[in-house]
Each structure stands twice: as structure tokens, then as C-alpha cells.
C-alpha positions as CSV (number, residue, x, y, z in Angstrom):
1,X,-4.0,-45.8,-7.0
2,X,-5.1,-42.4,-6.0
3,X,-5.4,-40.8,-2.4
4,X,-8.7,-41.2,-1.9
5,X,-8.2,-44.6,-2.7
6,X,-5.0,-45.2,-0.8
7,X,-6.5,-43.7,1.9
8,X,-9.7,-46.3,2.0
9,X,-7.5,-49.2,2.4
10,X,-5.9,-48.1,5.0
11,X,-8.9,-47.3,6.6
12,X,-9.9,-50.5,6.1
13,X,-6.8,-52.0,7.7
14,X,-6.5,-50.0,10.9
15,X,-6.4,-51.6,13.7
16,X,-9.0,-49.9,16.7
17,X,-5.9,-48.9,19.1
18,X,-3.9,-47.1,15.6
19,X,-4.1,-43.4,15.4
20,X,-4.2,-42.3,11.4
21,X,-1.0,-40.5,11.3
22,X,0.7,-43.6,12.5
23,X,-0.2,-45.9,10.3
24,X,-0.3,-43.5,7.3
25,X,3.5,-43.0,8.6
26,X,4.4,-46.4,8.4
27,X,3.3,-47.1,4.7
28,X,4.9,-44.0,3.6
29,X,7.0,-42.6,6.2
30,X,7.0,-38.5,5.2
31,X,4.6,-38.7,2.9
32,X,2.0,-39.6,5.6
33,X,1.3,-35.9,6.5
34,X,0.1,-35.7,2.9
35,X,-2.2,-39.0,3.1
36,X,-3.8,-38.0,6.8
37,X,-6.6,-35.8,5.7
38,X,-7.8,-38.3,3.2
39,X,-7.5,-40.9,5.7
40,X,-8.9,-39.2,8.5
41,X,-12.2,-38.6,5.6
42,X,-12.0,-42.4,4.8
43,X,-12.6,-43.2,8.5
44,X,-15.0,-40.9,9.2
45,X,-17.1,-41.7,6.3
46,X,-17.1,-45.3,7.8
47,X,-19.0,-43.8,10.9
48,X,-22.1,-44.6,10.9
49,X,-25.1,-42.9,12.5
50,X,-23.2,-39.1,12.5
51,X,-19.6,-37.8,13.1
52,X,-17.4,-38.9,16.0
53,X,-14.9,-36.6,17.7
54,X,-12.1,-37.0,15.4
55,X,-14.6,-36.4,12.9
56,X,-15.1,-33.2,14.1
57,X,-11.5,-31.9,14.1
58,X,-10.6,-28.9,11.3
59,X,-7.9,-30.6,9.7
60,X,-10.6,-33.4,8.4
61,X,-11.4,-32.5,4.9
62,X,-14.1,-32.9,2.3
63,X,-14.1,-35.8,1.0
64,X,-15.4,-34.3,-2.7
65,X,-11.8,-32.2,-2.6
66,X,-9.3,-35.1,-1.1
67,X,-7.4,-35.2,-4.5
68,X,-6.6,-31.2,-4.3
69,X,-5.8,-31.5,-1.1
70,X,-3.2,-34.4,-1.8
71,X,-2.2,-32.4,-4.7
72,X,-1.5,-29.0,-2.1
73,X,0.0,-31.0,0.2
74,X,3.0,-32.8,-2.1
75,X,3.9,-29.5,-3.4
76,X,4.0,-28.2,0.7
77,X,6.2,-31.2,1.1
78,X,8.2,-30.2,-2.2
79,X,9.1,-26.7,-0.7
80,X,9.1,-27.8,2.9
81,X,11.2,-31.4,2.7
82,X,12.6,-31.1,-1.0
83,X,14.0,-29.4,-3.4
84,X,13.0,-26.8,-2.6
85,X,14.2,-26.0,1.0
86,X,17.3,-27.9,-0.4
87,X,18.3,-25.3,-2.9
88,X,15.9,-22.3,-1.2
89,X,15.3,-21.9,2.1
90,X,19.1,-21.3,3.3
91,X,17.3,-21.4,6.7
92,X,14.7,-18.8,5.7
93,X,11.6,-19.3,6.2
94,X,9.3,-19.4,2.7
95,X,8.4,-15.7,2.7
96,X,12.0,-14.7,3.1
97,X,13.6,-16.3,0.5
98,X,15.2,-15.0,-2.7
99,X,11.7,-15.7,-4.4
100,X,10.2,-13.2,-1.9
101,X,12.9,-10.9,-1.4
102,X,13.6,-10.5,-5.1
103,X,10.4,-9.2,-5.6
104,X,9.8,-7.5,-2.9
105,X,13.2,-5.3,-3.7
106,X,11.9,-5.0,-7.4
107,X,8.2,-4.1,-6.3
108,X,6.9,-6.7,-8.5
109,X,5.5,-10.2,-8.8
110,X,6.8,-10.7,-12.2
111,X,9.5,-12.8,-11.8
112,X,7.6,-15.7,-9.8
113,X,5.1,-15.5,-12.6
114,X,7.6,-16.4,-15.3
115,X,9.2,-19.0,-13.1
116,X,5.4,-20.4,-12.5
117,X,5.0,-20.6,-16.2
118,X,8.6,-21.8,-17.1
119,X,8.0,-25.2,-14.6
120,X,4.3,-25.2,-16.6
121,X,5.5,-25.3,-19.8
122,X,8.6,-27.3,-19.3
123,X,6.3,-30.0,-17.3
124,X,4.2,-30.4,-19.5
125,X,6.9,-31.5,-22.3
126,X,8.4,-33.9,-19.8
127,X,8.0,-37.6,-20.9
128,X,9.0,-38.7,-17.3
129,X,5.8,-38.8,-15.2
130,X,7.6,-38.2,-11.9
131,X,9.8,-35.4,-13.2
132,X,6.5,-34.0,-14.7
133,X,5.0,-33.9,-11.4
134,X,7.8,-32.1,-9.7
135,X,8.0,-29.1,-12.3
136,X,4.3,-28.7,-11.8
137,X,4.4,-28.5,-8.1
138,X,7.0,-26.4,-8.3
139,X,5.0,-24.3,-10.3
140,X,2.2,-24.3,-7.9
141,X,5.2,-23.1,-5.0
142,X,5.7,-20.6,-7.3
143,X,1.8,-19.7,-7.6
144,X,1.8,-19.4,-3.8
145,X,4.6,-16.9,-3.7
146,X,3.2,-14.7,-6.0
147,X,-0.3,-14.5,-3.6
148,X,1.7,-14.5,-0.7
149,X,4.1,-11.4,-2.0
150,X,1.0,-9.7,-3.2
151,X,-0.8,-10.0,0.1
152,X,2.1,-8.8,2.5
153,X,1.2,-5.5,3.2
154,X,-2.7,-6.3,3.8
């Protein structure tokens, strides 16, 4: 079951006095800031006759683009939650860490490029399907670094 799909049913199960985030948050306890724009697209696509005022609200995404979004927002949660601010962050926020600072000392993006492509390539042979998705968010983490190095002095 996908997002999208995830994300009608609980739609469908909501109670009127439930706000999204809370109910996404107790199926999936973290993970629910990752489901809340689908839901919040499921619900408002339930609305009939035009939008209502949650409806309006920026974090509300299109519905055609809920998958990315999920996608974006588990490797977020990866850097944020997991792994990654286990064995990264050392209390630094994302743009100060080694990833960053490396680069920024070298004057070059390079390195986050091969990591990007290492987690690619090494995904991609992985039989498990979780760890699979891991190295490939990871290599989407790594993706962001290397825009947000390159746009630091804009």
C-alpha cells in the first residue's frame, strides 16, 4: 500500500472532531509527519463543492505529486530522526556538518557527489528491500547537500 493510498483510508476513517496529524500519528507514530500531506490531499479531495480552510493551507500538496512528496519526506526523516543525525549531526545542524564543511574547506562538491552515487549503486545491488530504500535516501540526503553547498553564497 502506497501513500496515497494509506492516506485515503485514513481519510475515510477520521473521525469529524480528529485533526490529520493526530490520527496519522497514531497509526505510525513518527512517521506521521511524512503521511500528513497526503492525508491532508485525501480529505480535501473529499470536499465537495470547492476547498475548505484547511484546504487552503500551503503545506497541502498536489495530489498528482503525493508519492514524491512521501518519498522527500522519509529521506528528511532519515537525516533528521535516523541515521543520519545518529552518525552526522553531532548537534550540527545539516549545513554544518562534515558533509558541508568538508566541501566547503576543499571548495568542491565532489565528495557528496561520489557518496550520492556510492549509496546509488550499492542500493541498487541490495536484495533487501528496506536496506535498498535506505541507501537510496541516503543518496537523495546526499543530493540535497550538494545543492545546498553549491547555493551558499547566493
Amino acid at each position: 500500500m502506497n501513500f496515497q493510498e494509506i492516506a485515503r483510508q485514513l481519510a475515510d476513517d477520521m473521525g469529524p472532531d480528529e485533526s490529520p496529524l493526530d490520527v496519522a500519528r497514531e497509526y505510525f507514530g513518527d512517521a506521521a509527519d511524512v503521511l500528513q500531506a497526503a492525508l491532508l490531499t485525501e480529505l480535501c479531495r473529499k470536499v465537495e463543492g470547492g476547498m475548505t480552510e484547511i484546504c487552503d493551507k500551503d503545506y497541502v500538496r498536489d495530489g498528482d505529486y503525493t508519492s514524491l512528496d512521501a518519498v522527500l519526506g522519509a529521506a528528511y526523516q532519515q537525516a533528521a530522526t535516523g541515521k543520519g543525525r545518529e552518525r552526522h549531526a553531532r548537534g550540527n545542524p545539516f549545513e554544518k556538518q562534515h558533509m558541508q564543511t568538508i566541501s566547503q574547506l576543499l571548495d568542491t562538491d565532489r565528495g557528496m557527489a561520489f557518496q550520492a552515487i556510492k549509496k546509488l549503486t550499492e542500493g541498487l545491488d541490495m536484495a533487501d528491500p528496506d536496506a535498498r530504500e535506505r541507501e537510496l535516501l541516503g543518496a537523495i540526503n546526499y543530493i540535497a547537500g550538494i545543492i545546498i553547498h553549491n547555493n551558499r553564497d547566493k
